[in-house]
N, C-alpha and C positions, 0 to 999 in steps of 0.2 A: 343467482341474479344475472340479468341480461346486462347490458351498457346501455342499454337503450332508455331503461329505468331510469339512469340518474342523468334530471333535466335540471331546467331553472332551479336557481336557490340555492346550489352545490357550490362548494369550494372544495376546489382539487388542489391538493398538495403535491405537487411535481417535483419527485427525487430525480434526479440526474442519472442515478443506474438504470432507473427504466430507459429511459431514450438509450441508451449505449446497448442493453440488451435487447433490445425490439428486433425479433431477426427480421424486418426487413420495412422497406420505405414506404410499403404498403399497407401495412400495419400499425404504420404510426401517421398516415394518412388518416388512416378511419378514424383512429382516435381523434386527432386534430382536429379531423372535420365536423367530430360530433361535439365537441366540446364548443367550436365557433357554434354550430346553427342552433346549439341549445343556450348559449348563453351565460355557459357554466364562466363563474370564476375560478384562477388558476390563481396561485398563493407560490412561489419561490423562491428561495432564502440566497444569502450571499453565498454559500457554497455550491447551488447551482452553477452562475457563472464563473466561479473558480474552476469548477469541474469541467466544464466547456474548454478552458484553457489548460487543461491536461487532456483532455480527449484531442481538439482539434491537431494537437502534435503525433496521435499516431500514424504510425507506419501503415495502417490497416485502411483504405481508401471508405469500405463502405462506412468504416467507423466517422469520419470526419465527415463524410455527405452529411448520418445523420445528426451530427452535431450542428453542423452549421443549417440546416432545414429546424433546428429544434429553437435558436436564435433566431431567426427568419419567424417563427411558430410566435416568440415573445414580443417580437415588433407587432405582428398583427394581431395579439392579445391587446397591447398598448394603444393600439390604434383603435381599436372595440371596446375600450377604456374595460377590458376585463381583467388585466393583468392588477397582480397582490402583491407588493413587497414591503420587507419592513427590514430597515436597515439593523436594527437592534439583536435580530432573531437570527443565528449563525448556523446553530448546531441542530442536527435534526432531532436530536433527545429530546432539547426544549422545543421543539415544532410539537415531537408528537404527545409531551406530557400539556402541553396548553389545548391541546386540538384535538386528542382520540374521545372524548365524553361529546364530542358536538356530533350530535346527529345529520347535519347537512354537511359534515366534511367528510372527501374522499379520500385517501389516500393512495398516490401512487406513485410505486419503487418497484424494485428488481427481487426473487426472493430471496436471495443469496446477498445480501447489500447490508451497509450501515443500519439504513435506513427499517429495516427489517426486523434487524437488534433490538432496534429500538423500541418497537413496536411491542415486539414482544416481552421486553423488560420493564416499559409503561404501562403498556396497554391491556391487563389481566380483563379486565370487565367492559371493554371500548364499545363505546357506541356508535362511534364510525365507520365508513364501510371504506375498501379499496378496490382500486384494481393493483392486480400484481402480473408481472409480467416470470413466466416460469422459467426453468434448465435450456425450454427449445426459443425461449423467445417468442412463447403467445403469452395473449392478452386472457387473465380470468378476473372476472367480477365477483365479491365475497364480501358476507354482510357481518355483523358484528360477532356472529359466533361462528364462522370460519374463520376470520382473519389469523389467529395467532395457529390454529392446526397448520393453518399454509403455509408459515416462516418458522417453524419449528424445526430446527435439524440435528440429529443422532449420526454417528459414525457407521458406514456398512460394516458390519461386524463378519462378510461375507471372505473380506478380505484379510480380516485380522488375525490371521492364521501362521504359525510358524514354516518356517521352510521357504523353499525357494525352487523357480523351475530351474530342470537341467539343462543348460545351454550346452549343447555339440557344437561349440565354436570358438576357432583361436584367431584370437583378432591381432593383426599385424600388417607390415606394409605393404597393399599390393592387393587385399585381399576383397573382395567385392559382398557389396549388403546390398537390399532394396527399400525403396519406399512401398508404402502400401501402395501405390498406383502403380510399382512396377519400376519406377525409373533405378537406372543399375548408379548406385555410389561406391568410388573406388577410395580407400585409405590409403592417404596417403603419408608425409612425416609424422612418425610418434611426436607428443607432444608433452603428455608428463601423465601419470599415475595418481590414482587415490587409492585411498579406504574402497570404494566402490566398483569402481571401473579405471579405463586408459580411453586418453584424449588424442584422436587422430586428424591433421590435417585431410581435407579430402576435395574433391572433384567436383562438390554440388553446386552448380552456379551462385553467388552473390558472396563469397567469404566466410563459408562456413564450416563449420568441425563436427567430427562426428565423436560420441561418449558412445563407450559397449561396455556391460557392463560385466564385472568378471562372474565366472562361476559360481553359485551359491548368492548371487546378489541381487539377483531379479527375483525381490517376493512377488506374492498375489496384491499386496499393496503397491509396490512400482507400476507394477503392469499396467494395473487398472488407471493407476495415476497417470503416467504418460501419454495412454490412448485417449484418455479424456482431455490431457493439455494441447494434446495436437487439435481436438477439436475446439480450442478456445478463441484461437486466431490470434495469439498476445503476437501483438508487433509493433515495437516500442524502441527506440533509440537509448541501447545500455542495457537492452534486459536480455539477457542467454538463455532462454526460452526454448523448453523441448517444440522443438516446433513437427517436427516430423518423425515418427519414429521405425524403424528401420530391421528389417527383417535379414536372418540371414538365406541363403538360397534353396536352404529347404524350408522354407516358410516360418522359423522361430524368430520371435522379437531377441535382440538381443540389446539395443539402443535408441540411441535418438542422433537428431541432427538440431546444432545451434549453431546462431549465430557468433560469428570470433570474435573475439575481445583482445584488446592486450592495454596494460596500467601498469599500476604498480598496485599495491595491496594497501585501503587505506592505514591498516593497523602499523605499516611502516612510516607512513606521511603524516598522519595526524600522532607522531610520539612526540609533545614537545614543540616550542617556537622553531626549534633550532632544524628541526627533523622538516617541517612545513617550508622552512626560509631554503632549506637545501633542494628540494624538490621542484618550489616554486617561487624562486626569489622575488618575482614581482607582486607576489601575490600581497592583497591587504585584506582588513577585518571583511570588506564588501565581498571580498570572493569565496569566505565561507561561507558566507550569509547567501551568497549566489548557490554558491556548491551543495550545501543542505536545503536550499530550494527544490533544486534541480532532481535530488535527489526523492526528495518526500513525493514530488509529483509522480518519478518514476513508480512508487507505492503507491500512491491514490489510483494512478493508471491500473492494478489490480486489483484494488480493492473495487472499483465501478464494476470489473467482472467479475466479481464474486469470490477474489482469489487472496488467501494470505499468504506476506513471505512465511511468516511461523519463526523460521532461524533466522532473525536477522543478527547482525553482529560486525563489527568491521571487519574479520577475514572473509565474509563472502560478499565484500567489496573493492573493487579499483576504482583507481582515478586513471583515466586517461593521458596522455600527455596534453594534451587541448582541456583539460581540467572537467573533463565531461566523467559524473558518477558512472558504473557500472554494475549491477547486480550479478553476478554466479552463482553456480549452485539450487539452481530453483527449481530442480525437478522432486526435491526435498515441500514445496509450498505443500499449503493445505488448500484442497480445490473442493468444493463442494462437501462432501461429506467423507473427503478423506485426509483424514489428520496428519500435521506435518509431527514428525518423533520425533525431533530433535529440535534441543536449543540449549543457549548459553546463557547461566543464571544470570551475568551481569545485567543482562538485556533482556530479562523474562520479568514478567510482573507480580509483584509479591506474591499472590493468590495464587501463581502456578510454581511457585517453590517446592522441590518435595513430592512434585505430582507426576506419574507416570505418562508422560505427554502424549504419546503414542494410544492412550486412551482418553483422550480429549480430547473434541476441539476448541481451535482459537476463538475468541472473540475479537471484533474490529475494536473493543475495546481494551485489551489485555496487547493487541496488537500495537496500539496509539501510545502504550506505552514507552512501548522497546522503541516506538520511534521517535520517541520524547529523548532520550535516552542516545542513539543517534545523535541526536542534532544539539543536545548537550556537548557529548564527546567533540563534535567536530567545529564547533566555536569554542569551545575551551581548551581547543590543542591539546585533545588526547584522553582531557581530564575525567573520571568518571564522578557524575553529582554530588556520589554518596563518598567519595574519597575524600582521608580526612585523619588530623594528626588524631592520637591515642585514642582511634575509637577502637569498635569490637573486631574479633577475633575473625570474622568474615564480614564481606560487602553483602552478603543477604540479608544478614542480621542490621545493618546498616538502612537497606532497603526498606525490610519488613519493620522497623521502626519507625521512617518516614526522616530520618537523619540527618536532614539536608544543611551540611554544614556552614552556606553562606545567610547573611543578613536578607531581610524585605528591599533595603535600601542601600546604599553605598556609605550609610554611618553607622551600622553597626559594627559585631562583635565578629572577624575575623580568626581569631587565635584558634580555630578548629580548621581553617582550612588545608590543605597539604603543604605550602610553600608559600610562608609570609614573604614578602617583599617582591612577589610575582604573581598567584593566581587576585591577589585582593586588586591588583591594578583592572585585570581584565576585567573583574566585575565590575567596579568603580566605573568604568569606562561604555558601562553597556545601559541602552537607554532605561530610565526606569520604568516605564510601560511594559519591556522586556523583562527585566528583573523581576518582577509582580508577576508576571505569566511563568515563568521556568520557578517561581519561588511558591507559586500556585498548585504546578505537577508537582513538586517533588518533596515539601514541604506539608502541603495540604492534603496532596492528594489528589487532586481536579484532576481526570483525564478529559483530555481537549481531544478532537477527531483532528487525524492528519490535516483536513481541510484547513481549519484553524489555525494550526502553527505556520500553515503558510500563509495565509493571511496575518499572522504576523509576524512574520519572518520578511513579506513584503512592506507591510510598514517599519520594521527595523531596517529595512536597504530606504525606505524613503529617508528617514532618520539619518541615515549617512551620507546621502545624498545633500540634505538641504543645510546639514550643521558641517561637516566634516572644515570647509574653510574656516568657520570660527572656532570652532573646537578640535584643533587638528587629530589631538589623540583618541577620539570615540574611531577613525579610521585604522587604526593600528590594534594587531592582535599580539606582537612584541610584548617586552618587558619593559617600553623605554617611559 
């Protein structure tokens, strides 16, 4: 199909990944302007504008132009009285299970997106059409029997291969790599060791480190991964993003260049009241509620391009000393159709217990778990959901049970929780619009998309905001 096809009488369902992936301003010219002089209607749900307020904070320039052109795009929809919204409709699942059987509905997303998931988990027989915007950032039109070929993705099995190149390189202080354009990076102080590689201070303008990685660790799956994150353009505030990756002087890859960080490791800060109050003594209940904001956005901000963490977990998180999250570790993400191996059961979602990860990929919704799971631990000072007096013999079996050992309400039955006379307060103390939604995940099952939890996680800070003088202790994450 053409774009030209879909005139009068359409409604266009506008995901947010498309606008972030449109490579360029041109391109989302056309569209824009075809949709004004045909008179299409445009339908955008509340995580639209949420998503505008994760994108507009990147570090990435042309990202924010077209962010803010795409708000500018919603005014003069408004003003054309073409613009669709409905306050009630959040999640793009229910967008696309009420809307994919309408024949005069479009839909357009990014392929690699939520939105995408969805499509193809709804929408087996849809009789709606899209446009989708691809890997390079064009635009293709697809009718009811392409749409799900187009968002369908399998792992390169091209890469899935054992071994590793041989790297003729000893990385140490002093010693010179390249970028691919050539510019010469000098390492400078050692910085510390993994399982993988050694982390070097170095000479790249804006504060940045260089990872090499050791002998035997650069598979056909790094490789491939790296060179494609360099061309992602993630530049984000907290996230250590292979952003450039770095050759030695006979022209083998042997690492990447990020951004520097330095915190401390959440898994030390969130142990406990006591462990939170030592790090951050001013801190109250609102600044974890800020801090797992700040942080889920940092997620969503990947997930628009296409990208998952995979291994989320609090060791490959710091807190800054300015309480600002930081992601590391992320050259580990699953990017397009190459799978992240590695994760940690506590934070993986029941359905991938047991499963060789490294032969699957993620789902954005397998992914909304672990980060349910997140934002549990880090308002509950450490706590994990499913932790909990005499239960089984592991927290997976806990998981995979659905175990969730607190009440719907702040009257019920506590005596399963870990530590009567303290986690019951916390709960008791959290709004019940919250308690229903984390008693929702973890209890029920619901998986909410990251969007959502921020949206209420933002209503929970409203909540603190407007009671905390009458109620003083809904501010407190203490034991008092």
């Amino acid at each position: 199909m053409n774009i030209s096809e879909l005139k009068g009488r359409m409604l266009f369902v506008m995901d947010f990944s498309a606008v972030v992936n449109i490579n360029s301003q041109e391109t989302w010219e056309k569209l824009t302007d075809h949709i004004i002089a045909n008179e299409i209607n445009v339908f955008v749900s509340k995580e639209f504008y949420e998503n505008y307020e994760v994108i507009i904070k990147s570090l990435h320039e042309e990202q924010k132009k077209i962010a803010i052109k795409a708000i500018n795009f919603l005014q003069k929809l408004d003003q054309n009285k073409l613009l669709v919204t409905k306050a009630d409709i959040t999640s793009c699942v229910e967008i696309v299970e009420k809307l994919c059987h309408n024949p005069n509905v479009c839909f357009v997303y990014y392929s690699d997106s939520e939105f995408a998931e969805a499509v193809v988990a709804s929408a087996q027989n849809p009789e709606c059409k899209a446009i989708i915007i691809d890997e390079e950032g064009k635009i293709g039109v697809y009718n009811k029997n392409e749409i799900i070929e187009a968002s369908k993705r399998d792992i390169d099995q091209s890469v899935m291969v054992q071994g590793a190149f041989s790297i003729d390189f000893e990385a140490k202080e002093g010693v010179r790599v390249l970028t691919s354009a050539g510019k010469v990076v000098t390492l400078q102080k050692f910085i510390a060791r993994g399982g993988e590689g050694a982390v070097y201070d170095c000479d790249y303008p804006g504060n940045y480190v260089v990872k090499i990685y050791h002998k035997g660790q650069l598979t056909p799956l790094r490789l491939k991964k790296i060179l494609l994150m360099e061309k992602k353009q993630v530049s984000y505030k907290g996230l250590c993003w292979p952003e450039k990756v770095v050759y030695s002087e006979k022209g083998k890859p042997v690492g990447f260049i990020m951004k520097k960080v330095s915190g401390k490791n959440i898994s030390t800060v969130f142990d406990g009241s006591d462990q939170i109050i030592k790090a951050f003594p001013n801190w109250k209940k609102q600044d974890l509620v800020d801090f797992s904001i700040k942080l889920l956005q940092k997620i969503q901000y990947l997930h628009l391009l296409g990208i998952m963490v995979g291994d989320l977990r609090f060791k490959n998180i710091l807190v800054s000393p300015d309480g600002e999250p930081c992601l590391v570790d992320l050259d580990s993400c699953q990017v397009k159709d190459l799978p992240c191996p590695i994760g940690f059961p506590d934070f993986t979602a029941p359905e991938l217990h047991g499963v060789e990860l490294k032969k699957v990929l993620r789902t954005f919704e397998t992914e909304s778990y672990a980060c349910a799971v997140l934002m549990f631990k880090i308002l509950y000072c450490g706590i994990h959901p499913y932790d909990q007096r005499n239960g089984a013999d592991t927290i997976e079996e806990e998981m995979q049970a659905l175990s969730f050992p607190y009440p719907e309400t702040s009257y019920g039955d506590f005596s399963r929780i870990p530590m009567i006379g303290g986690y019951e307060y916390l709960w008791k103390n959290t709004p019940n619009q919250f308690q229903k939604f984390i008693y929702d995940i973890f209890k029920n099952g619901t998986r909410y998309t990251v969007s959502e939890m921020i949206l209420m996680l933002k209503t929970y800070k409203k909540f603190i905001e407007s009671k905390k003088r009458l109620i003083p202790s809904v501010d407190e994450f203490i034991f008092d």
